[in-house]
C-alpha positions in Angstrom: -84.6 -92.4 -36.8 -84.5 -88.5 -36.6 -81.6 -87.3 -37.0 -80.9 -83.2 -35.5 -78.5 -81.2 -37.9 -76.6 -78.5 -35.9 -76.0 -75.5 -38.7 -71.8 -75.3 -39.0 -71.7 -71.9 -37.7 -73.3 -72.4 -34.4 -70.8 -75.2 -33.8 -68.0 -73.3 -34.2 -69.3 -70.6 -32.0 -69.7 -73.0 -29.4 -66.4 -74.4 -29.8 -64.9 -70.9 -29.4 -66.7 -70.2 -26.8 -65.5 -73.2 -24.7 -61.8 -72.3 -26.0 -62.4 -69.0 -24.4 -63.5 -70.6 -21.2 -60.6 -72.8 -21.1 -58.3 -70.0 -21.7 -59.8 -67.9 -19.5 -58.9 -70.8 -16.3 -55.5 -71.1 -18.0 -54.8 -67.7 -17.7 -56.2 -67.5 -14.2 -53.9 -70.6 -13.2 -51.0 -68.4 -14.7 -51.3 -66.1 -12.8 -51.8 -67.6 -9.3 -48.7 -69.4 -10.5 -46.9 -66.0 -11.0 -48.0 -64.8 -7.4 -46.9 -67.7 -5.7 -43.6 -67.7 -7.6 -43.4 -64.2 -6.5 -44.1 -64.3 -3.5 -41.8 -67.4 -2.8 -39.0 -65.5 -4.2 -40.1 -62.5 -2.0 -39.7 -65.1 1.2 -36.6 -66.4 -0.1 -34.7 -63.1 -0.6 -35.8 -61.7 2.7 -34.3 -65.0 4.1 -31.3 -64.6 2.9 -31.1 -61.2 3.7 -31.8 -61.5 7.3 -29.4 -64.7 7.5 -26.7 -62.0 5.8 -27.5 -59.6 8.6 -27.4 -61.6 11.1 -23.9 -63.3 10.5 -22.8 -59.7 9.6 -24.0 -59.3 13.3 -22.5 -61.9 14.4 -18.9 -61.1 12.4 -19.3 -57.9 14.4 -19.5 -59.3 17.6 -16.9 -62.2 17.6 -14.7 -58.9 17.4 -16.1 -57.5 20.5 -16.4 -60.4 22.4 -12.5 -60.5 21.9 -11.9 -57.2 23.0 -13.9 -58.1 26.2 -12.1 -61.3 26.4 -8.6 -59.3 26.6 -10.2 -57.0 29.6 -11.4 -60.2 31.3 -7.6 -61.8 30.8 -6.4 -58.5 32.4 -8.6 -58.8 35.7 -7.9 -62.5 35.6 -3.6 -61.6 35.5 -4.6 -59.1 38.5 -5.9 -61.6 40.3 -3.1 -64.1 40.2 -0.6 -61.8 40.9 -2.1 -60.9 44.0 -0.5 -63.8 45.7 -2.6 -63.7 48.7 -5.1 -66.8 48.8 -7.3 -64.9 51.4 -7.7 -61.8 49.4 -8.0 -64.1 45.9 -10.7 -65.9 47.9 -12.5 -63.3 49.2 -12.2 -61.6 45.9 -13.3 -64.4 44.0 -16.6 -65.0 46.2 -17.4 -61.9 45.6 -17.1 -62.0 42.0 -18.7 -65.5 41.1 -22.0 -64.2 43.0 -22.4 -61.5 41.2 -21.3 -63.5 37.8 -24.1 -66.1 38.0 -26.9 -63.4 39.0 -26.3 -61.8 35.2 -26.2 -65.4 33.8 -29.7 -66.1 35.9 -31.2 -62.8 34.6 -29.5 -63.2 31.3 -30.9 -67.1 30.8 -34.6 -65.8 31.6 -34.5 -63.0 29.0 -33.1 -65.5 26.0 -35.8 -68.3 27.5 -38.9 -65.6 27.5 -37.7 -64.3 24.0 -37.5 -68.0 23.0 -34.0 -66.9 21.4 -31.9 -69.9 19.7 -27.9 -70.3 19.9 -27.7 -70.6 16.3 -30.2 -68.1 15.2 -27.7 -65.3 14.8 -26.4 -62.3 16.9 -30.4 -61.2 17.8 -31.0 -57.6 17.2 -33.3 -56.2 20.0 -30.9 -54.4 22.2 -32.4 -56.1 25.7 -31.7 -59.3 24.0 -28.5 -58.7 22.6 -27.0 -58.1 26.0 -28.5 -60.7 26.8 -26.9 -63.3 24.8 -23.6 -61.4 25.4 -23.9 -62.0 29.0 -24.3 -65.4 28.9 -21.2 -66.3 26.3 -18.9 -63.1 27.9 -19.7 -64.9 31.6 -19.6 -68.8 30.4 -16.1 -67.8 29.2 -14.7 -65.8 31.9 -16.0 -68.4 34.4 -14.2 -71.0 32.6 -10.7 -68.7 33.1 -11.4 -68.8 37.0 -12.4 -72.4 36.8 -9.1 -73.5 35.5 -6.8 -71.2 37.3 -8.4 -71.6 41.0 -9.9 -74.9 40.8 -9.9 -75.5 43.9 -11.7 -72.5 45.3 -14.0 -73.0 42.5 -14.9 -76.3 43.2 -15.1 -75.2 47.0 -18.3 -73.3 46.0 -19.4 -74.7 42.7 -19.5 -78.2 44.0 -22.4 -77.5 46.5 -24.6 -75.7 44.7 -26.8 -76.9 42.4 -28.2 -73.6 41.2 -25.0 -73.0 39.8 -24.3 -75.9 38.3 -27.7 -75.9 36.1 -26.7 -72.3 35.1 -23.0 -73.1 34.0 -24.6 -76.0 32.2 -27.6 -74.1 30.3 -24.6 -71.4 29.4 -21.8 -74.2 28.3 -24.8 -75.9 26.2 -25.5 -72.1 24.3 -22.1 -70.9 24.0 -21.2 -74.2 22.1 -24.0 -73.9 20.1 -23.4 -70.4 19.5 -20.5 -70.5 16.9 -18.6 -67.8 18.8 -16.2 -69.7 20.4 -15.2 -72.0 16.8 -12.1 -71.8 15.1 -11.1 -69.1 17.5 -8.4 -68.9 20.2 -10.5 -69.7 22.7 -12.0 -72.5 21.1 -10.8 -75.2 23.6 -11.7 -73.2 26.9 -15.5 -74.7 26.9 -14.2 -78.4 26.7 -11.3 -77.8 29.7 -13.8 -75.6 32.1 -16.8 -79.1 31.1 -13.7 -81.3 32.0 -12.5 -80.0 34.7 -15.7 -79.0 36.5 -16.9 -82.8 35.5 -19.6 -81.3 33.5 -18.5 -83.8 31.1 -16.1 -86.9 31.4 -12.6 -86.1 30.8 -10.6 -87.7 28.4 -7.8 -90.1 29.2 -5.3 -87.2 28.3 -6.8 -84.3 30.1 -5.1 -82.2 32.0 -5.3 -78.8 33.3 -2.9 -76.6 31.4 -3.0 -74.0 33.9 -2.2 -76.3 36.8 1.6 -76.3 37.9 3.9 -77.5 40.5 3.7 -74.1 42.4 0.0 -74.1 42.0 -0.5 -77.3 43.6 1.9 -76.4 46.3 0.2 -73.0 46.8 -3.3 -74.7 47.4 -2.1 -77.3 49.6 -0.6 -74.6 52.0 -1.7 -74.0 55.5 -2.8 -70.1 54.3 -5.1 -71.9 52.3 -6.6 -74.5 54.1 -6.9 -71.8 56.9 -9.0 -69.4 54.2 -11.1 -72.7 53.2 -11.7 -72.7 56.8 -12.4 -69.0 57.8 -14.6 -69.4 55.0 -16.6 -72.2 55.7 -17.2 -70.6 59.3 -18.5 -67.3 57.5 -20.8 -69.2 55.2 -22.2 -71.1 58.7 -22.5 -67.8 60.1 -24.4 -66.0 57.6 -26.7 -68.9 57.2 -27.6 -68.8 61.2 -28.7 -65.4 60.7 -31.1 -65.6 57.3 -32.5 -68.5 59.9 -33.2 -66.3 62.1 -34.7 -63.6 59.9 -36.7 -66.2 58.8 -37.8 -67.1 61.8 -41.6 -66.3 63.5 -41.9 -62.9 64.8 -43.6 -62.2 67.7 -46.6 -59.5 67.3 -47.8 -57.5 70.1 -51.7 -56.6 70.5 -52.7 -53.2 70.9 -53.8 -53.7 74.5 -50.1 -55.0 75.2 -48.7 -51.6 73.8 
C-alpha cells in the first residue's frame, strides 16, 4: 500500500486558503445583508414619512372642509327662509344640476388617478380638488336631502345617473375618515336612510322633518310647483326630441 505524505506546511496553506475563501463569501453575505437592511429601513422611513404627510394633509383639511361646511349651512338657512316653495324649487333644480356635474367630473378624475378614500388627503392639486368635490358635495347634498325631501326625492327618485353618483360619493366619503368623530358624523347615515340608499333603522327619523314642514309640502302651492314642474320637464324633453330629430338636407340643384 503506498501511502502519499502531504509536507505540514502545504496543508496549512491550503487550509488558510479555504478559510480565506470562506471568509471572503461571509463577508460578501454581510454585506448584501447590510444593503438590504438599509435599504428596508430606507423604505420604511419614507413610509412613515409620507403616511405623516399625508394625515398632516388630511388634519389640514378636516379644518377647511368645516369652514366650507359653515358657508354651505349659510346658503342652506337662505334657502329655507325664503318661504316660497316655487322659488325654493326652482332654486333647488338649478343647484342639484350643477352639484352632480362636479361630482361626475370629480368621480372620473379620482377613478383615472386610481386615488383611494383612505390613502390620505392626495397632493396633486387637480386631484386634491378633486377629492374635495366629491366629500364638500356628498355632504351638502345630504343638507338638501333632509331639509326638502320631498323635492329631492321628486328628482332624485327618477334618475338613475344620480343615484349611482350619490352612491359612489356616500361609499368614498365614509371611507374617507373626514366625516368621523366630527359634528357631522351622522349626516351620511340620515341622507343613505332617508334617500333609501340603505334600510332605515326601526328608529329613524328625519330630524329636520317638523309639523310645519309636513304641512308646508302638502300645500296646494306646492303640489301646484310639483306640477308646473313636471309640465316644464315634458316640455323641454319634446324639444331635445326634436333637435334630435332627422334634418332634412337640400341638394345643390334644389338651392
Amino acid at each position: 500500500m503506498c501511502i502519499v505524505c502531504v509536507p505540514l506546511g502545504m496543508h496549512w496553506t491550503l487550509q488558510f486558503t479555504r478559510f480565506l475563501r470562506l471568509w471572503a463569501c461571509i463577508m460578501e453575505l454581510f454585506q448584501v445583508c447590510i444593503f438590504l437592511f438599509t435599504l428596508e429601513l430606507s423604505l420604511s422611513i419614507a413610509s412613515d414619512v409620507k403616511k405623516q404627510k399625508n394625515n398632516s394633509g388630511l388634519h389640514i383639511y378636516k379644518k377647511l372642509f368645516e369652514t366650507k361646511r359653515k358657508d354651505q349651512m349659510n346658503a342652506l338657512r337662505n334657502l329655507i327662509e325664503l318661504n316660497d316653495v316655487n322659488q325654493q324649487y326652482k332654486i333647488i333644480d338649478i343647484m342639484l344640476k350643477g352639484l352632480f356635474k362636479v361630482l361626475e367630473d370629480s368621480r372620473a378624475v379620482l377613478i383615472a388617478a386610481d386615488v383611494q378614500p383612505d390613502g390620505g388627503f392626495p397632493q396633486d392639486e387637480k386631484i386634491k380638488d378633486a377629492y374635495s368635490h366629491i366629500l364638500e358635495n356628498t355632504a351638502f347634498f345630504g343638507d338638501v336631502a333632509l331639509r326638502f325631501p320631498q323635492i329631492v326625492h321628486h328628482y332624485f327618485d327618477r334618475n338613475s345617473n344620480w343615484n349611482n353618483l350619490i352612491r359612489w360619493g356616500l361609499s368614498f366619503s365614509n371611507q374617507s375618515g373626514v366625516f368621523d368623530g366630527g359634528p357631522h358624523s351622522q349626516l351620511l347615515g340620515l341622507m343613505a336612510q332617508e334617500l333609501g340608499i340603505s334600510e332605515k333603522s326601526p328608529d329613524y327619523r328625519n330630524p329636520f322633518k317638523t309639523d310645519r314642514h309636513e304641512f308646508l309640502h302638502g300645500t296646494e302651492a306646492f303640489q301646484k310647483a310639483l306640477r308646473e314642474e313636471e309640465k316644464r320637464r315634458k316640455k323641454e324633453e319634446k324639444r331635445k326630441e326634436i333637435r334630435k330629430g332627422p334634418r332634412i338636407t337640400r341638394s345643390r340643384s334644389e338651392l
